[in-house]
PLY file of the C-alpha trace (Angstrom):
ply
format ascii 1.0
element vertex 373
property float x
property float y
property float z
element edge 372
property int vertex1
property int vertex2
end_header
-30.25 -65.46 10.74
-29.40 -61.80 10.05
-27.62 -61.50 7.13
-26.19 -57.90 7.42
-22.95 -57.01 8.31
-22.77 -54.87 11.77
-21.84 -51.63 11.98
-18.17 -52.46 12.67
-18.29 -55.07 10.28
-19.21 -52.81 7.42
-17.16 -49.97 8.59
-13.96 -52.01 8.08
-15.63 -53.31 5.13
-15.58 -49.56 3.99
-12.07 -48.61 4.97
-10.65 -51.47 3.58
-12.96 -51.11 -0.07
-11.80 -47.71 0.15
-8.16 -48.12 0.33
-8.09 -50.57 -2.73
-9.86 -48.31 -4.52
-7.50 -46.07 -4.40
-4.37 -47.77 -4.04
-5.25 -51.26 -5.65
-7.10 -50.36 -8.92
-6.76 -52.58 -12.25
-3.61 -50.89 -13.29
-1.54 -51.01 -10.73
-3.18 -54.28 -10.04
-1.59 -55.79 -13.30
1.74 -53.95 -12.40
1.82 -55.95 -9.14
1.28 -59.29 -11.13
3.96 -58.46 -13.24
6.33 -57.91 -10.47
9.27 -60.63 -9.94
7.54 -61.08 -6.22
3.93 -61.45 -7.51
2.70 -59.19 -4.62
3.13 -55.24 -3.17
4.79 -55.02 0.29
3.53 -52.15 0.62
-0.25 -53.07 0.44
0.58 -55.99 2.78
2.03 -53.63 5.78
-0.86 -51.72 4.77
-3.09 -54.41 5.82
-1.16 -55.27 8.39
-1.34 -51.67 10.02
-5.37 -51.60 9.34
-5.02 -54.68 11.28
-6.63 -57.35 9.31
-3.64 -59.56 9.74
-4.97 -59.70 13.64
-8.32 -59.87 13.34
-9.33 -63.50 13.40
-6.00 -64.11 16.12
-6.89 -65.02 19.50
-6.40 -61.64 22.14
-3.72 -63.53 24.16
-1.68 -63.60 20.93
-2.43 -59.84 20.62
-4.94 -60.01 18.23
-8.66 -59.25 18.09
-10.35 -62.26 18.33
-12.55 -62.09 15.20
-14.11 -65.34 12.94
-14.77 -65.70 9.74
-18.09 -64.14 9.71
-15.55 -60.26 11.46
-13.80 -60.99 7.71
-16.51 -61.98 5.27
-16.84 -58.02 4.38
-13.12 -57.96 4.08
-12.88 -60.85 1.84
-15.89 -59.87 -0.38
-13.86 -56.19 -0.76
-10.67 -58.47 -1.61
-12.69 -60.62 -3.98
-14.02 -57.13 -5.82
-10.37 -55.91 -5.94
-8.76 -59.60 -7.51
-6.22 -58.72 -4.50
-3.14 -61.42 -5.15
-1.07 -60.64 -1.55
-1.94 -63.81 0.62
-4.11 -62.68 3.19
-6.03 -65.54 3.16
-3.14 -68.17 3.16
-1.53 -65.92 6.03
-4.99 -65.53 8.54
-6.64 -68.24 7.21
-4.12 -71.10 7.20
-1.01 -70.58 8.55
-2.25 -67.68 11.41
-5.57 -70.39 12.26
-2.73 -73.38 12.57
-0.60 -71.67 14.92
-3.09 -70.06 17.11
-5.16 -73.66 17.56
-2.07 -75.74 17.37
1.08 -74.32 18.49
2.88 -74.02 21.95
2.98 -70.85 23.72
6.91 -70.18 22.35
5.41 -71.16 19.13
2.72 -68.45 19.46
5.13 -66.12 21.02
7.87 -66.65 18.14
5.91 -66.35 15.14
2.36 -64.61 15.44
3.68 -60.35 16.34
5.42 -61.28 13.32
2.50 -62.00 11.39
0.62 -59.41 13.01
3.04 -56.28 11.98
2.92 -57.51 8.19
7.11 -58.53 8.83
6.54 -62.33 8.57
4.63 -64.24 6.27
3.41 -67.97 6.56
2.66 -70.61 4.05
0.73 -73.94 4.65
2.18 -76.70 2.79
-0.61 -79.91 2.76
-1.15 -81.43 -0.77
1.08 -83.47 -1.87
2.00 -84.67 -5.63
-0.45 -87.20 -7.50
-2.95 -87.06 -4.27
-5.81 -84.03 -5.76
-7.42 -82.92 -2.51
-6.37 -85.50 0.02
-4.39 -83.42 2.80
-3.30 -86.29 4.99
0.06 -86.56 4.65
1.66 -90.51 2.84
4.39 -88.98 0.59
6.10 -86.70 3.28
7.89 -88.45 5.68
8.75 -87.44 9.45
11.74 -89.49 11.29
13.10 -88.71 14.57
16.62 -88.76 14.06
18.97 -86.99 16.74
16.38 -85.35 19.40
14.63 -84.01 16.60
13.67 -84.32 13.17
13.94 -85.52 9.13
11.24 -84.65 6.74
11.89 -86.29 3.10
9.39 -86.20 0.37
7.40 -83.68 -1.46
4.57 -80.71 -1.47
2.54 -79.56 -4.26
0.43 -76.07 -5.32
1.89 -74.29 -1.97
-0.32 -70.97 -2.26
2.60 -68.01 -0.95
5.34 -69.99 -0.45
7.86 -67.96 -2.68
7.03 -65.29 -0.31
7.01 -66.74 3.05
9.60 -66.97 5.63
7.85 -69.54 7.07
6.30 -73.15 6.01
3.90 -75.25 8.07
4.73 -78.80 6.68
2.52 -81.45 7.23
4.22 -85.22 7.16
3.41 -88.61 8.59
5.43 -89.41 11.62
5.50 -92.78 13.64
2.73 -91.80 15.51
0.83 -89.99 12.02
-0.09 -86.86 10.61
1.61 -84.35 11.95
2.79 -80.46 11.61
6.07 -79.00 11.80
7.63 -75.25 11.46
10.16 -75.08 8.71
12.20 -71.99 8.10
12.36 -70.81 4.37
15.99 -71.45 4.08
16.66 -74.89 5.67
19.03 -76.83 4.29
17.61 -79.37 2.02
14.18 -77.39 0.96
13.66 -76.70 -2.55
11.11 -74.45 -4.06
9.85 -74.86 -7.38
8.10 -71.78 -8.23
5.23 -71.40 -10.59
2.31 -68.63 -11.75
-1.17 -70.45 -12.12
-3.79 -69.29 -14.42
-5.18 -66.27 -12.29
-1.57 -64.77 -11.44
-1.00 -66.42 -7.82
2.20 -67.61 -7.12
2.16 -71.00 -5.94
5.85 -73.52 -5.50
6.25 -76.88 -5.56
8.51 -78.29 -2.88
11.19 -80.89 -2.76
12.31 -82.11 0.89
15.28 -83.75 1.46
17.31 -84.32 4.73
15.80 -81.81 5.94
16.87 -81.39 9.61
14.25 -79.95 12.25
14.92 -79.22 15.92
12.46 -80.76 18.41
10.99 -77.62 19.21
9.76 -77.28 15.48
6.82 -79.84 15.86
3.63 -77.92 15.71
1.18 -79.49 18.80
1.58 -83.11 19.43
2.49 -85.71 17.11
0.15 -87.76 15.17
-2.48 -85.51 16.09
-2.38 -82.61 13.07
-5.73 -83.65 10.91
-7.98 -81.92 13.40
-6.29 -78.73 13.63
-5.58 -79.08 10.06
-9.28 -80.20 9.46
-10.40 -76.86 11.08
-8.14 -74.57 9.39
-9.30 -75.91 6.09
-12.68 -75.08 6.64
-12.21 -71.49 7.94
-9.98 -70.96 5.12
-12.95 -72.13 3.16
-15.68 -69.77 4.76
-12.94 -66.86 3.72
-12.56 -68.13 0.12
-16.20 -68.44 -0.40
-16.53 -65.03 0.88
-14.14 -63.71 -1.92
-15.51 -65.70 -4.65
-19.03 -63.32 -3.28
-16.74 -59.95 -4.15
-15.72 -61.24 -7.46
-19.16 -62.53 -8.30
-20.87 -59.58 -7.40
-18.18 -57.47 -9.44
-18.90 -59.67 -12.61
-22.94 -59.28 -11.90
-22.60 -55.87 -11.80
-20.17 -54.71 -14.28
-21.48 -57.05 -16.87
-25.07 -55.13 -16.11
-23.74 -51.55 -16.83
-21.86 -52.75 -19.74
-25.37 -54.22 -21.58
-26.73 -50.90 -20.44
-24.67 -49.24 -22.74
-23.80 -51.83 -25.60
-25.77 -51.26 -28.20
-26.58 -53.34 -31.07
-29.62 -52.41 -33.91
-29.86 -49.10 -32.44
-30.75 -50.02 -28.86
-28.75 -51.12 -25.75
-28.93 -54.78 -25.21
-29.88 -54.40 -21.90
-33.68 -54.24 -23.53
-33.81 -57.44 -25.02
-35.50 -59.63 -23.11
-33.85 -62.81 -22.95
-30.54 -61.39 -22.22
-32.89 -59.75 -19.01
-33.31 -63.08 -17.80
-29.53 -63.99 -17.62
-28.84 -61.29 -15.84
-31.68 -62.14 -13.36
-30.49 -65.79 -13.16
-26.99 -64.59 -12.81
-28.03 -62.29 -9.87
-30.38 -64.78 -7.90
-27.07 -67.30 -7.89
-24.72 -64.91 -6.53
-27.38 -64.34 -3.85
-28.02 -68.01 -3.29
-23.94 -68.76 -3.03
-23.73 -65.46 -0.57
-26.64 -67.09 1.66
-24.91 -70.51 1.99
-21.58 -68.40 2.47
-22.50 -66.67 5.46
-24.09 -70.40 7.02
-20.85 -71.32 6.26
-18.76 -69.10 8.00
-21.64 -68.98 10.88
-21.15 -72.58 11.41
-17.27 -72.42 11.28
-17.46 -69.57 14.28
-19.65 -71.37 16.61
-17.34 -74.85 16.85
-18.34 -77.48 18.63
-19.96 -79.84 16.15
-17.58 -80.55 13.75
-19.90 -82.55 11.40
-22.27 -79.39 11.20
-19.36 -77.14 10.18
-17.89 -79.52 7.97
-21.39 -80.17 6.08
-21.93 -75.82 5.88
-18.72 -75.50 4.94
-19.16 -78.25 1.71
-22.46 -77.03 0.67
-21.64 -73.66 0.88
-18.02 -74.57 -1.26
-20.55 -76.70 -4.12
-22.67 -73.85 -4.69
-19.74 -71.27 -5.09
-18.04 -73.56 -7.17
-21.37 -74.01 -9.77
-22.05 -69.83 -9.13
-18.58 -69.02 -9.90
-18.80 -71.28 -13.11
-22.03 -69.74 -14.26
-21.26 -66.29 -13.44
-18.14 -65.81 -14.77
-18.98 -67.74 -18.15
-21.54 -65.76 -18.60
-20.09 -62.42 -17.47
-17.19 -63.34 -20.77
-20.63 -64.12 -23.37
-22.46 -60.60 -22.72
-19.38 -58.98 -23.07
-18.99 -60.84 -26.18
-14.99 -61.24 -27.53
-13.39 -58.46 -25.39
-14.44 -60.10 -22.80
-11.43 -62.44 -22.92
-8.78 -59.80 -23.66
-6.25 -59.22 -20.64
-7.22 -55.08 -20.98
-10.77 -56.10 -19.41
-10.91 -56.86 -16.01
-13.58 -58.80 -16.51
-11.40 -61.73 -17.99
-9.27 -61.74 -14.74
-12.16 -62.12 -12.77
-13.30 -65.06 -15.14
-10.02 -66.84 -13.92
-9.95 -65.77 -10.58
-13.50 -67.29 -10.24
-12.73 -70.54 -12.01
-9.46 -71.20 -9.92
-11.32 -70.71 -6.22
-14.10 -73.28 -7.87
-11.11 -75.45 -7.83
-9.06 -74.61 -4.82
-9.98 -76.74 -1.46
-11.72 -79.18 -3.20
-14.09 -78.65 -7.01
-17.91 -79.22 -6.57
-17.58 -82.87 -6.74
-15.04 -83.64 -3.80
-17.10 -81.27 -1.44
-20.41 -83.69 -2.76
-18.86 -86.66 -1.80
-17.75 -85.10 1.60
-21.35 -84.52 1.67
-22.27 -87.50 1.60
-19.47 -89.29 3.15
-21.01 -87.28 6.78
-24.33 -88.39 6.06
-23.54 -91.82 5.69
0 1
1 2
2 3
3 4
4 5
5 6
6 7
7 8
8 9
9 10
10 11
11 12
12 13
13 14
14 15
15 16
16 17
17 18
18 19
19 20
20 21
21 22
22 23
23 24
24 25
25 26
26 27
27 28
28 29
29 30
30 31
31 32
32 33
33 34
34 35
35 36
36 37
37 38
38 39
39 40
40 41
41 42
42 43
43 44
44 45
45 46
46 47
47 48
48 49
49 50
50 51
51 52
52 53
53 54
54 55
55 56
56 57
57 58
58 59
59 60
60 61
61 62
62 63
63 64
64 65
65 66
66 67
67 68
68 69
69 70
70 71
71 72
72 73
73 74
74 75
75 76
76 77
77 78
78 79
79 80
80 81
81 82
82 83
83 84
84 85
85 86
86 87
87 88
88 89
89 90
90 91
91 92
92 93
93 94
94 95
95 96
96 97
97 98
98 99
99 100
100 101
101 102
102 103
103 104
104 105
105 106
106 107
107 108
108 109
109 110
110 111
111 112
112 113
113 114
114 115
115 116
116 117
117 118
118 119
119 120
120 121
121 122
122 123
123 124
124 125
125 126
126 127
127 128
128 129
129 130
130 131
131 132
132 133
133 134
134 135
135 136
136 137
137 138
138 139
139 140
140 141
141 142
142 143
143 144
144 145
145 146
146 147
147 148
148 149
149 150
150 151
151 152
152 153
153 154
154 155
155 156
156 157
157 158
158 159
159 160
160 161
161 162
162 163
163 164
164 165
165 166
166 167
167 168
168 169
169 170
170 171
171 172
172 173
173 174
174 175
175 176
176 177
177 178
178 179
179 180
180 181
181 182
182 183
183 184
184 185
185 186
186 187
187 188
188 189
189 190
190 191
191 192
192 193
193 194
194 195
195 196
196 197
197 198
198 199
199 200
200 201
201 202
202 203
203 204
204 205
205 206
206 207
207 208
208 209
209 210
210 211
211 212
212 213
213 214
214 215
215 216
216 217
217 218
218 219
219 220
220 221
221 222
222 223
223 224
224 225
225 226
226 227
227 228
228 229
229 230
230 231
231 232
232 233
233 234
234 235
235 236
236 237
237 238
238 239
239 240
240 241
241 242
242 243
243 244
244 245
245 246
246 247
247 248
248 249
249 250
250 251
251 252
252 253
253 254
254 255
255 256
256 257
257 258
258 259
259 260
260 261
261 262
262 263
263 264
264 265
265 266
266 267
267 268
268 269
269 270
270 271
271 272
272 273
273 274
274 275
275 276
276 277
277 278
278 279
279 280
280 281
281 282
282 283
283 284
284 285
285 286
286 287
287 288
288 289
289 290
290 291
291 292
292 293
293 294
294 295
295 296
296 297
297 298
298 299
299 300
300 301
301 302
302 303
303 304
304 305
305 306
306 307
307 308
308 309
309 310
310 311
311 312
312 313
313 314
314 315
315 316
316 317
317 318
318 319
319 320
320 321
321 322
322 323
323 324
324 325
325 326
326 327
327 328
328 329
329 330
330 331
331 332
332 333
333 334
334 335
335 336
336 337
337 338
338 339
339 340
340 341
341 342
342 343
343 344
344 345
345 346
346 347
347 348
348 349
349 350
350 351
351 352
352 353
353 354
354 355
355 356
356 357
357 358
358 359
359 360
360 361
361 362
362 363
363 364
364 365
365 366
366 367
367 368
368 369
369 370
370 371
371 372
C-alpha cells in the first residue's frame, strides 16, 4: 500500500494548511471558541469556496466524488489547527447520509446548499442512557396524517446549534429509520451545551413533532446500513484528525525539550526522556498506518465486514495513541502544560474527546470481536 498522499492530495493538503495558518492560528482560534456561535462563518464559506464541503459528494450532486482517503490530508491539517467548524459532522455525516440515502428531491433540496457553505447539517443518532448504541428505541416514528410524529429524545448532537438541518434517526413500524427535520419545527427543543474541548454539542427534546411524508430519508425501516456506513467514513475522517493533532503534540513537545533547560542543559539530552519521545513518535506512526487501512477499506465498499473491522482497529489504536500522546505531551511540558495559554493543553482535550467519540477503545474491541465471531 502506498502511503503518500498524491500530488493533488497534498496540494490541497497545502492550500488548506496554509490558509489556517494564516487565518486560523491559536489566537483567533480561542476568539472563535469564545464566540456565542462556537464557530467563524467566515472560515466555513471559506471552506466551502476551496471546495472541501464537495469533495467526498457524488458528481451528479455537483460534487467531486472524493473518499476518505481525497480528505485524510485535509483532516490531518484540521487536526494540526484544533479547527471547531463542523466539517466533519457536515461531509462526513450528514453530506454521506444524504448522498447514499436520500431521493433525488432530497439530493436536489439540500446538498448545493451544503456545497456553497449556506446550509449546514447535523446527524442526530445517540440517544439518552444508550453510550454508543445508534439504533434508534427511545425515538419514536408514527404515521399520523400522510406523514409523520417523532416523540422522544437525542443526545451529544455534534453542530446542531448551528445547523439548519437535522437528520433524525427513530424507530418506525417497520424500524430504524431517517427523517429530515428543519431546525425550527414545531415541537424540537435544543438543549445546548460546550464539552470539554470547546465543541458545541445540544441535546434534543422531540415532541409532536409533525413531518411531511416527503421528509423520510430512503425507505423505512431500512436506515442502519446507510447509517452503518456513514459512521465508519466519519470514523476514517476522525482518525485522520486525531493524526494532525498527534503529530502537532509529537512535534511541538520535541522543540520545546530542545530548548527547556534544566541543570544547565536542554532536556532534550537526557536519555530517558529520548526514549519517550521515540515511543511517542513510533505510536503516532503506528495509529497513521492503521488510519490510512482504514479509510482505504471504507473507499473500496463492498465488504462491509472488512471495512467495519479497519475501521475498529484503526479507531482502538487512535484511541490508546491519542491517550499516550497527549498525556505525555502535558508531563514534558511539565505544569504549563495544562494552562489554557498553551496550545498544547487544547490539544490534550481535543485528543482525549475523539478517543471517546464513535465509540472508546473498548466498544470498537468488542465490535472486533463481535465480526469475528
Amino acid at each position: 500500500m502506498n502511503f503518500d498522499y498524491s500530488d493533488e492530495q497534498q496540494q490541497l493538503a497545502d492550500s488548506v494548511a496554509k490558509f489556517l495558518a494564516n487565518r486560523y492560528g491559536f489566537e483567533q482560534r480561542k476568539a472563535i471558541l469564545q464566540s456565542a456561535e462556537g464557530f467563524s462563518a467566515e472560515v466555513w464559506h471559506s471552506f466551502a469556496e476551496m471546495g472541501l464541503t464537495a469533495i467526498a459528494l457524488p458528481e451528479a450532486d455537483g460534487g467531486f466524488g472524493g473518499g476518505a482517503i481525497d480528505l485524510m490530508a485535509v483532516m490531518e491539517a484540521c487536526g494540526q489547527a484544533l479547527v471547531v467548524e463542523p466539517l466533519l459532522d457536515n461531509i462526513g455525516l450528514g453530506g454521506r447520509l444524504l448522498s447514499r440515502a436520500g431521493s433525488a428531491a432530497q439530493r436536489a433540496l439540500l446538498l448545493p446548499g451544503l456545497i456553497d457553505g449556506s446550509r449546514r447539517i447535523a446527524f442526530a443518532g445517540l440517544e439518552p442512557g444508550r453510550r454508543y448504541e445508534q439504533t434508534p428505541r427511545l425515538t419514536q416514528a408514527t404515521p399520523v396524517d400522510g406523514g409523520w410524529r417523532l416523540d422522544g429524545a437525542k443526545s451529544v448532537v455534534m453542530g446542531a446549534a448551528a445547523a439548519q438541518t437535522l437528520l433524525v434517526s427513530a424507530l418506525a413500524p417497520a424500524g430504524p429509520s431517517l427523517f429530515v427535520v428543519p431546525a425550527d419545527t414545531p415541537g424540537l427543543a435544543l438543549n445546548p451545551s460546550v464539552t470539554v474541548d470547546g465543541q458545541r454539542v445540544a441535546d434534543l427534546a422531540l415532541s409532536d413533532v409533525r413531518l411531511g411524508a416527503e421528509a423520510l430519508l430512503g425507505q423505512e425501516g431500512a436506515a442502519m446500513a446507510a447509517i452503518d456506513e456513514a459512521l465508519d467514513f466519519a470514523t476514517a475522517l476522525l482518525c485522520a484528525e486525531a493524526m494532525g493533532a498527534m503529530k502537532y503534540a509529537v512535534d511541538t513537545t520535541l522543540e520545546y525539550t530542545k530548548t527547556r533547560k534544566q541543570f544547565g542543559v536542554a532536556i532534550a539530552s537526557f536519555q530517558v526522556l529520548q526514549h519517550r519521545m521515540v515511543e511517542m513518535y513510533i505510536c503516532c506512526e503506528q495509529a497513521r498506518s492503521l488510519a490510512i487501512l482504514a479509510a482505504s477499506k471504507v473507499d473500496a465498499g463492498g465488504d462491509a465486514r472488512a471495512r467495519q473491522r479497519a475501521v475498529s482497529m484503526a479507531k482502538v489504536k487512535i484511541a490508546d495513541a491519542a491517550r499516550q500522546i497527549s498525556q505525555e505531551s502535558v508531563q514534558l511540558h511539565g505544569g504549563m502544560g495544562m494552562t489554557e495559554e498553551l496550545k498544547v493543553s487544547h490539544t490534550f482535550r481535543r485528543l482525549t474527546m475523539i478517543a471517546q467519540r464513535f465509540g472508546d477503545a473498548d466498544h470498537h474491541l468488542e465490535r472486533c470481536a463481535s465480526l469475528d465471531a
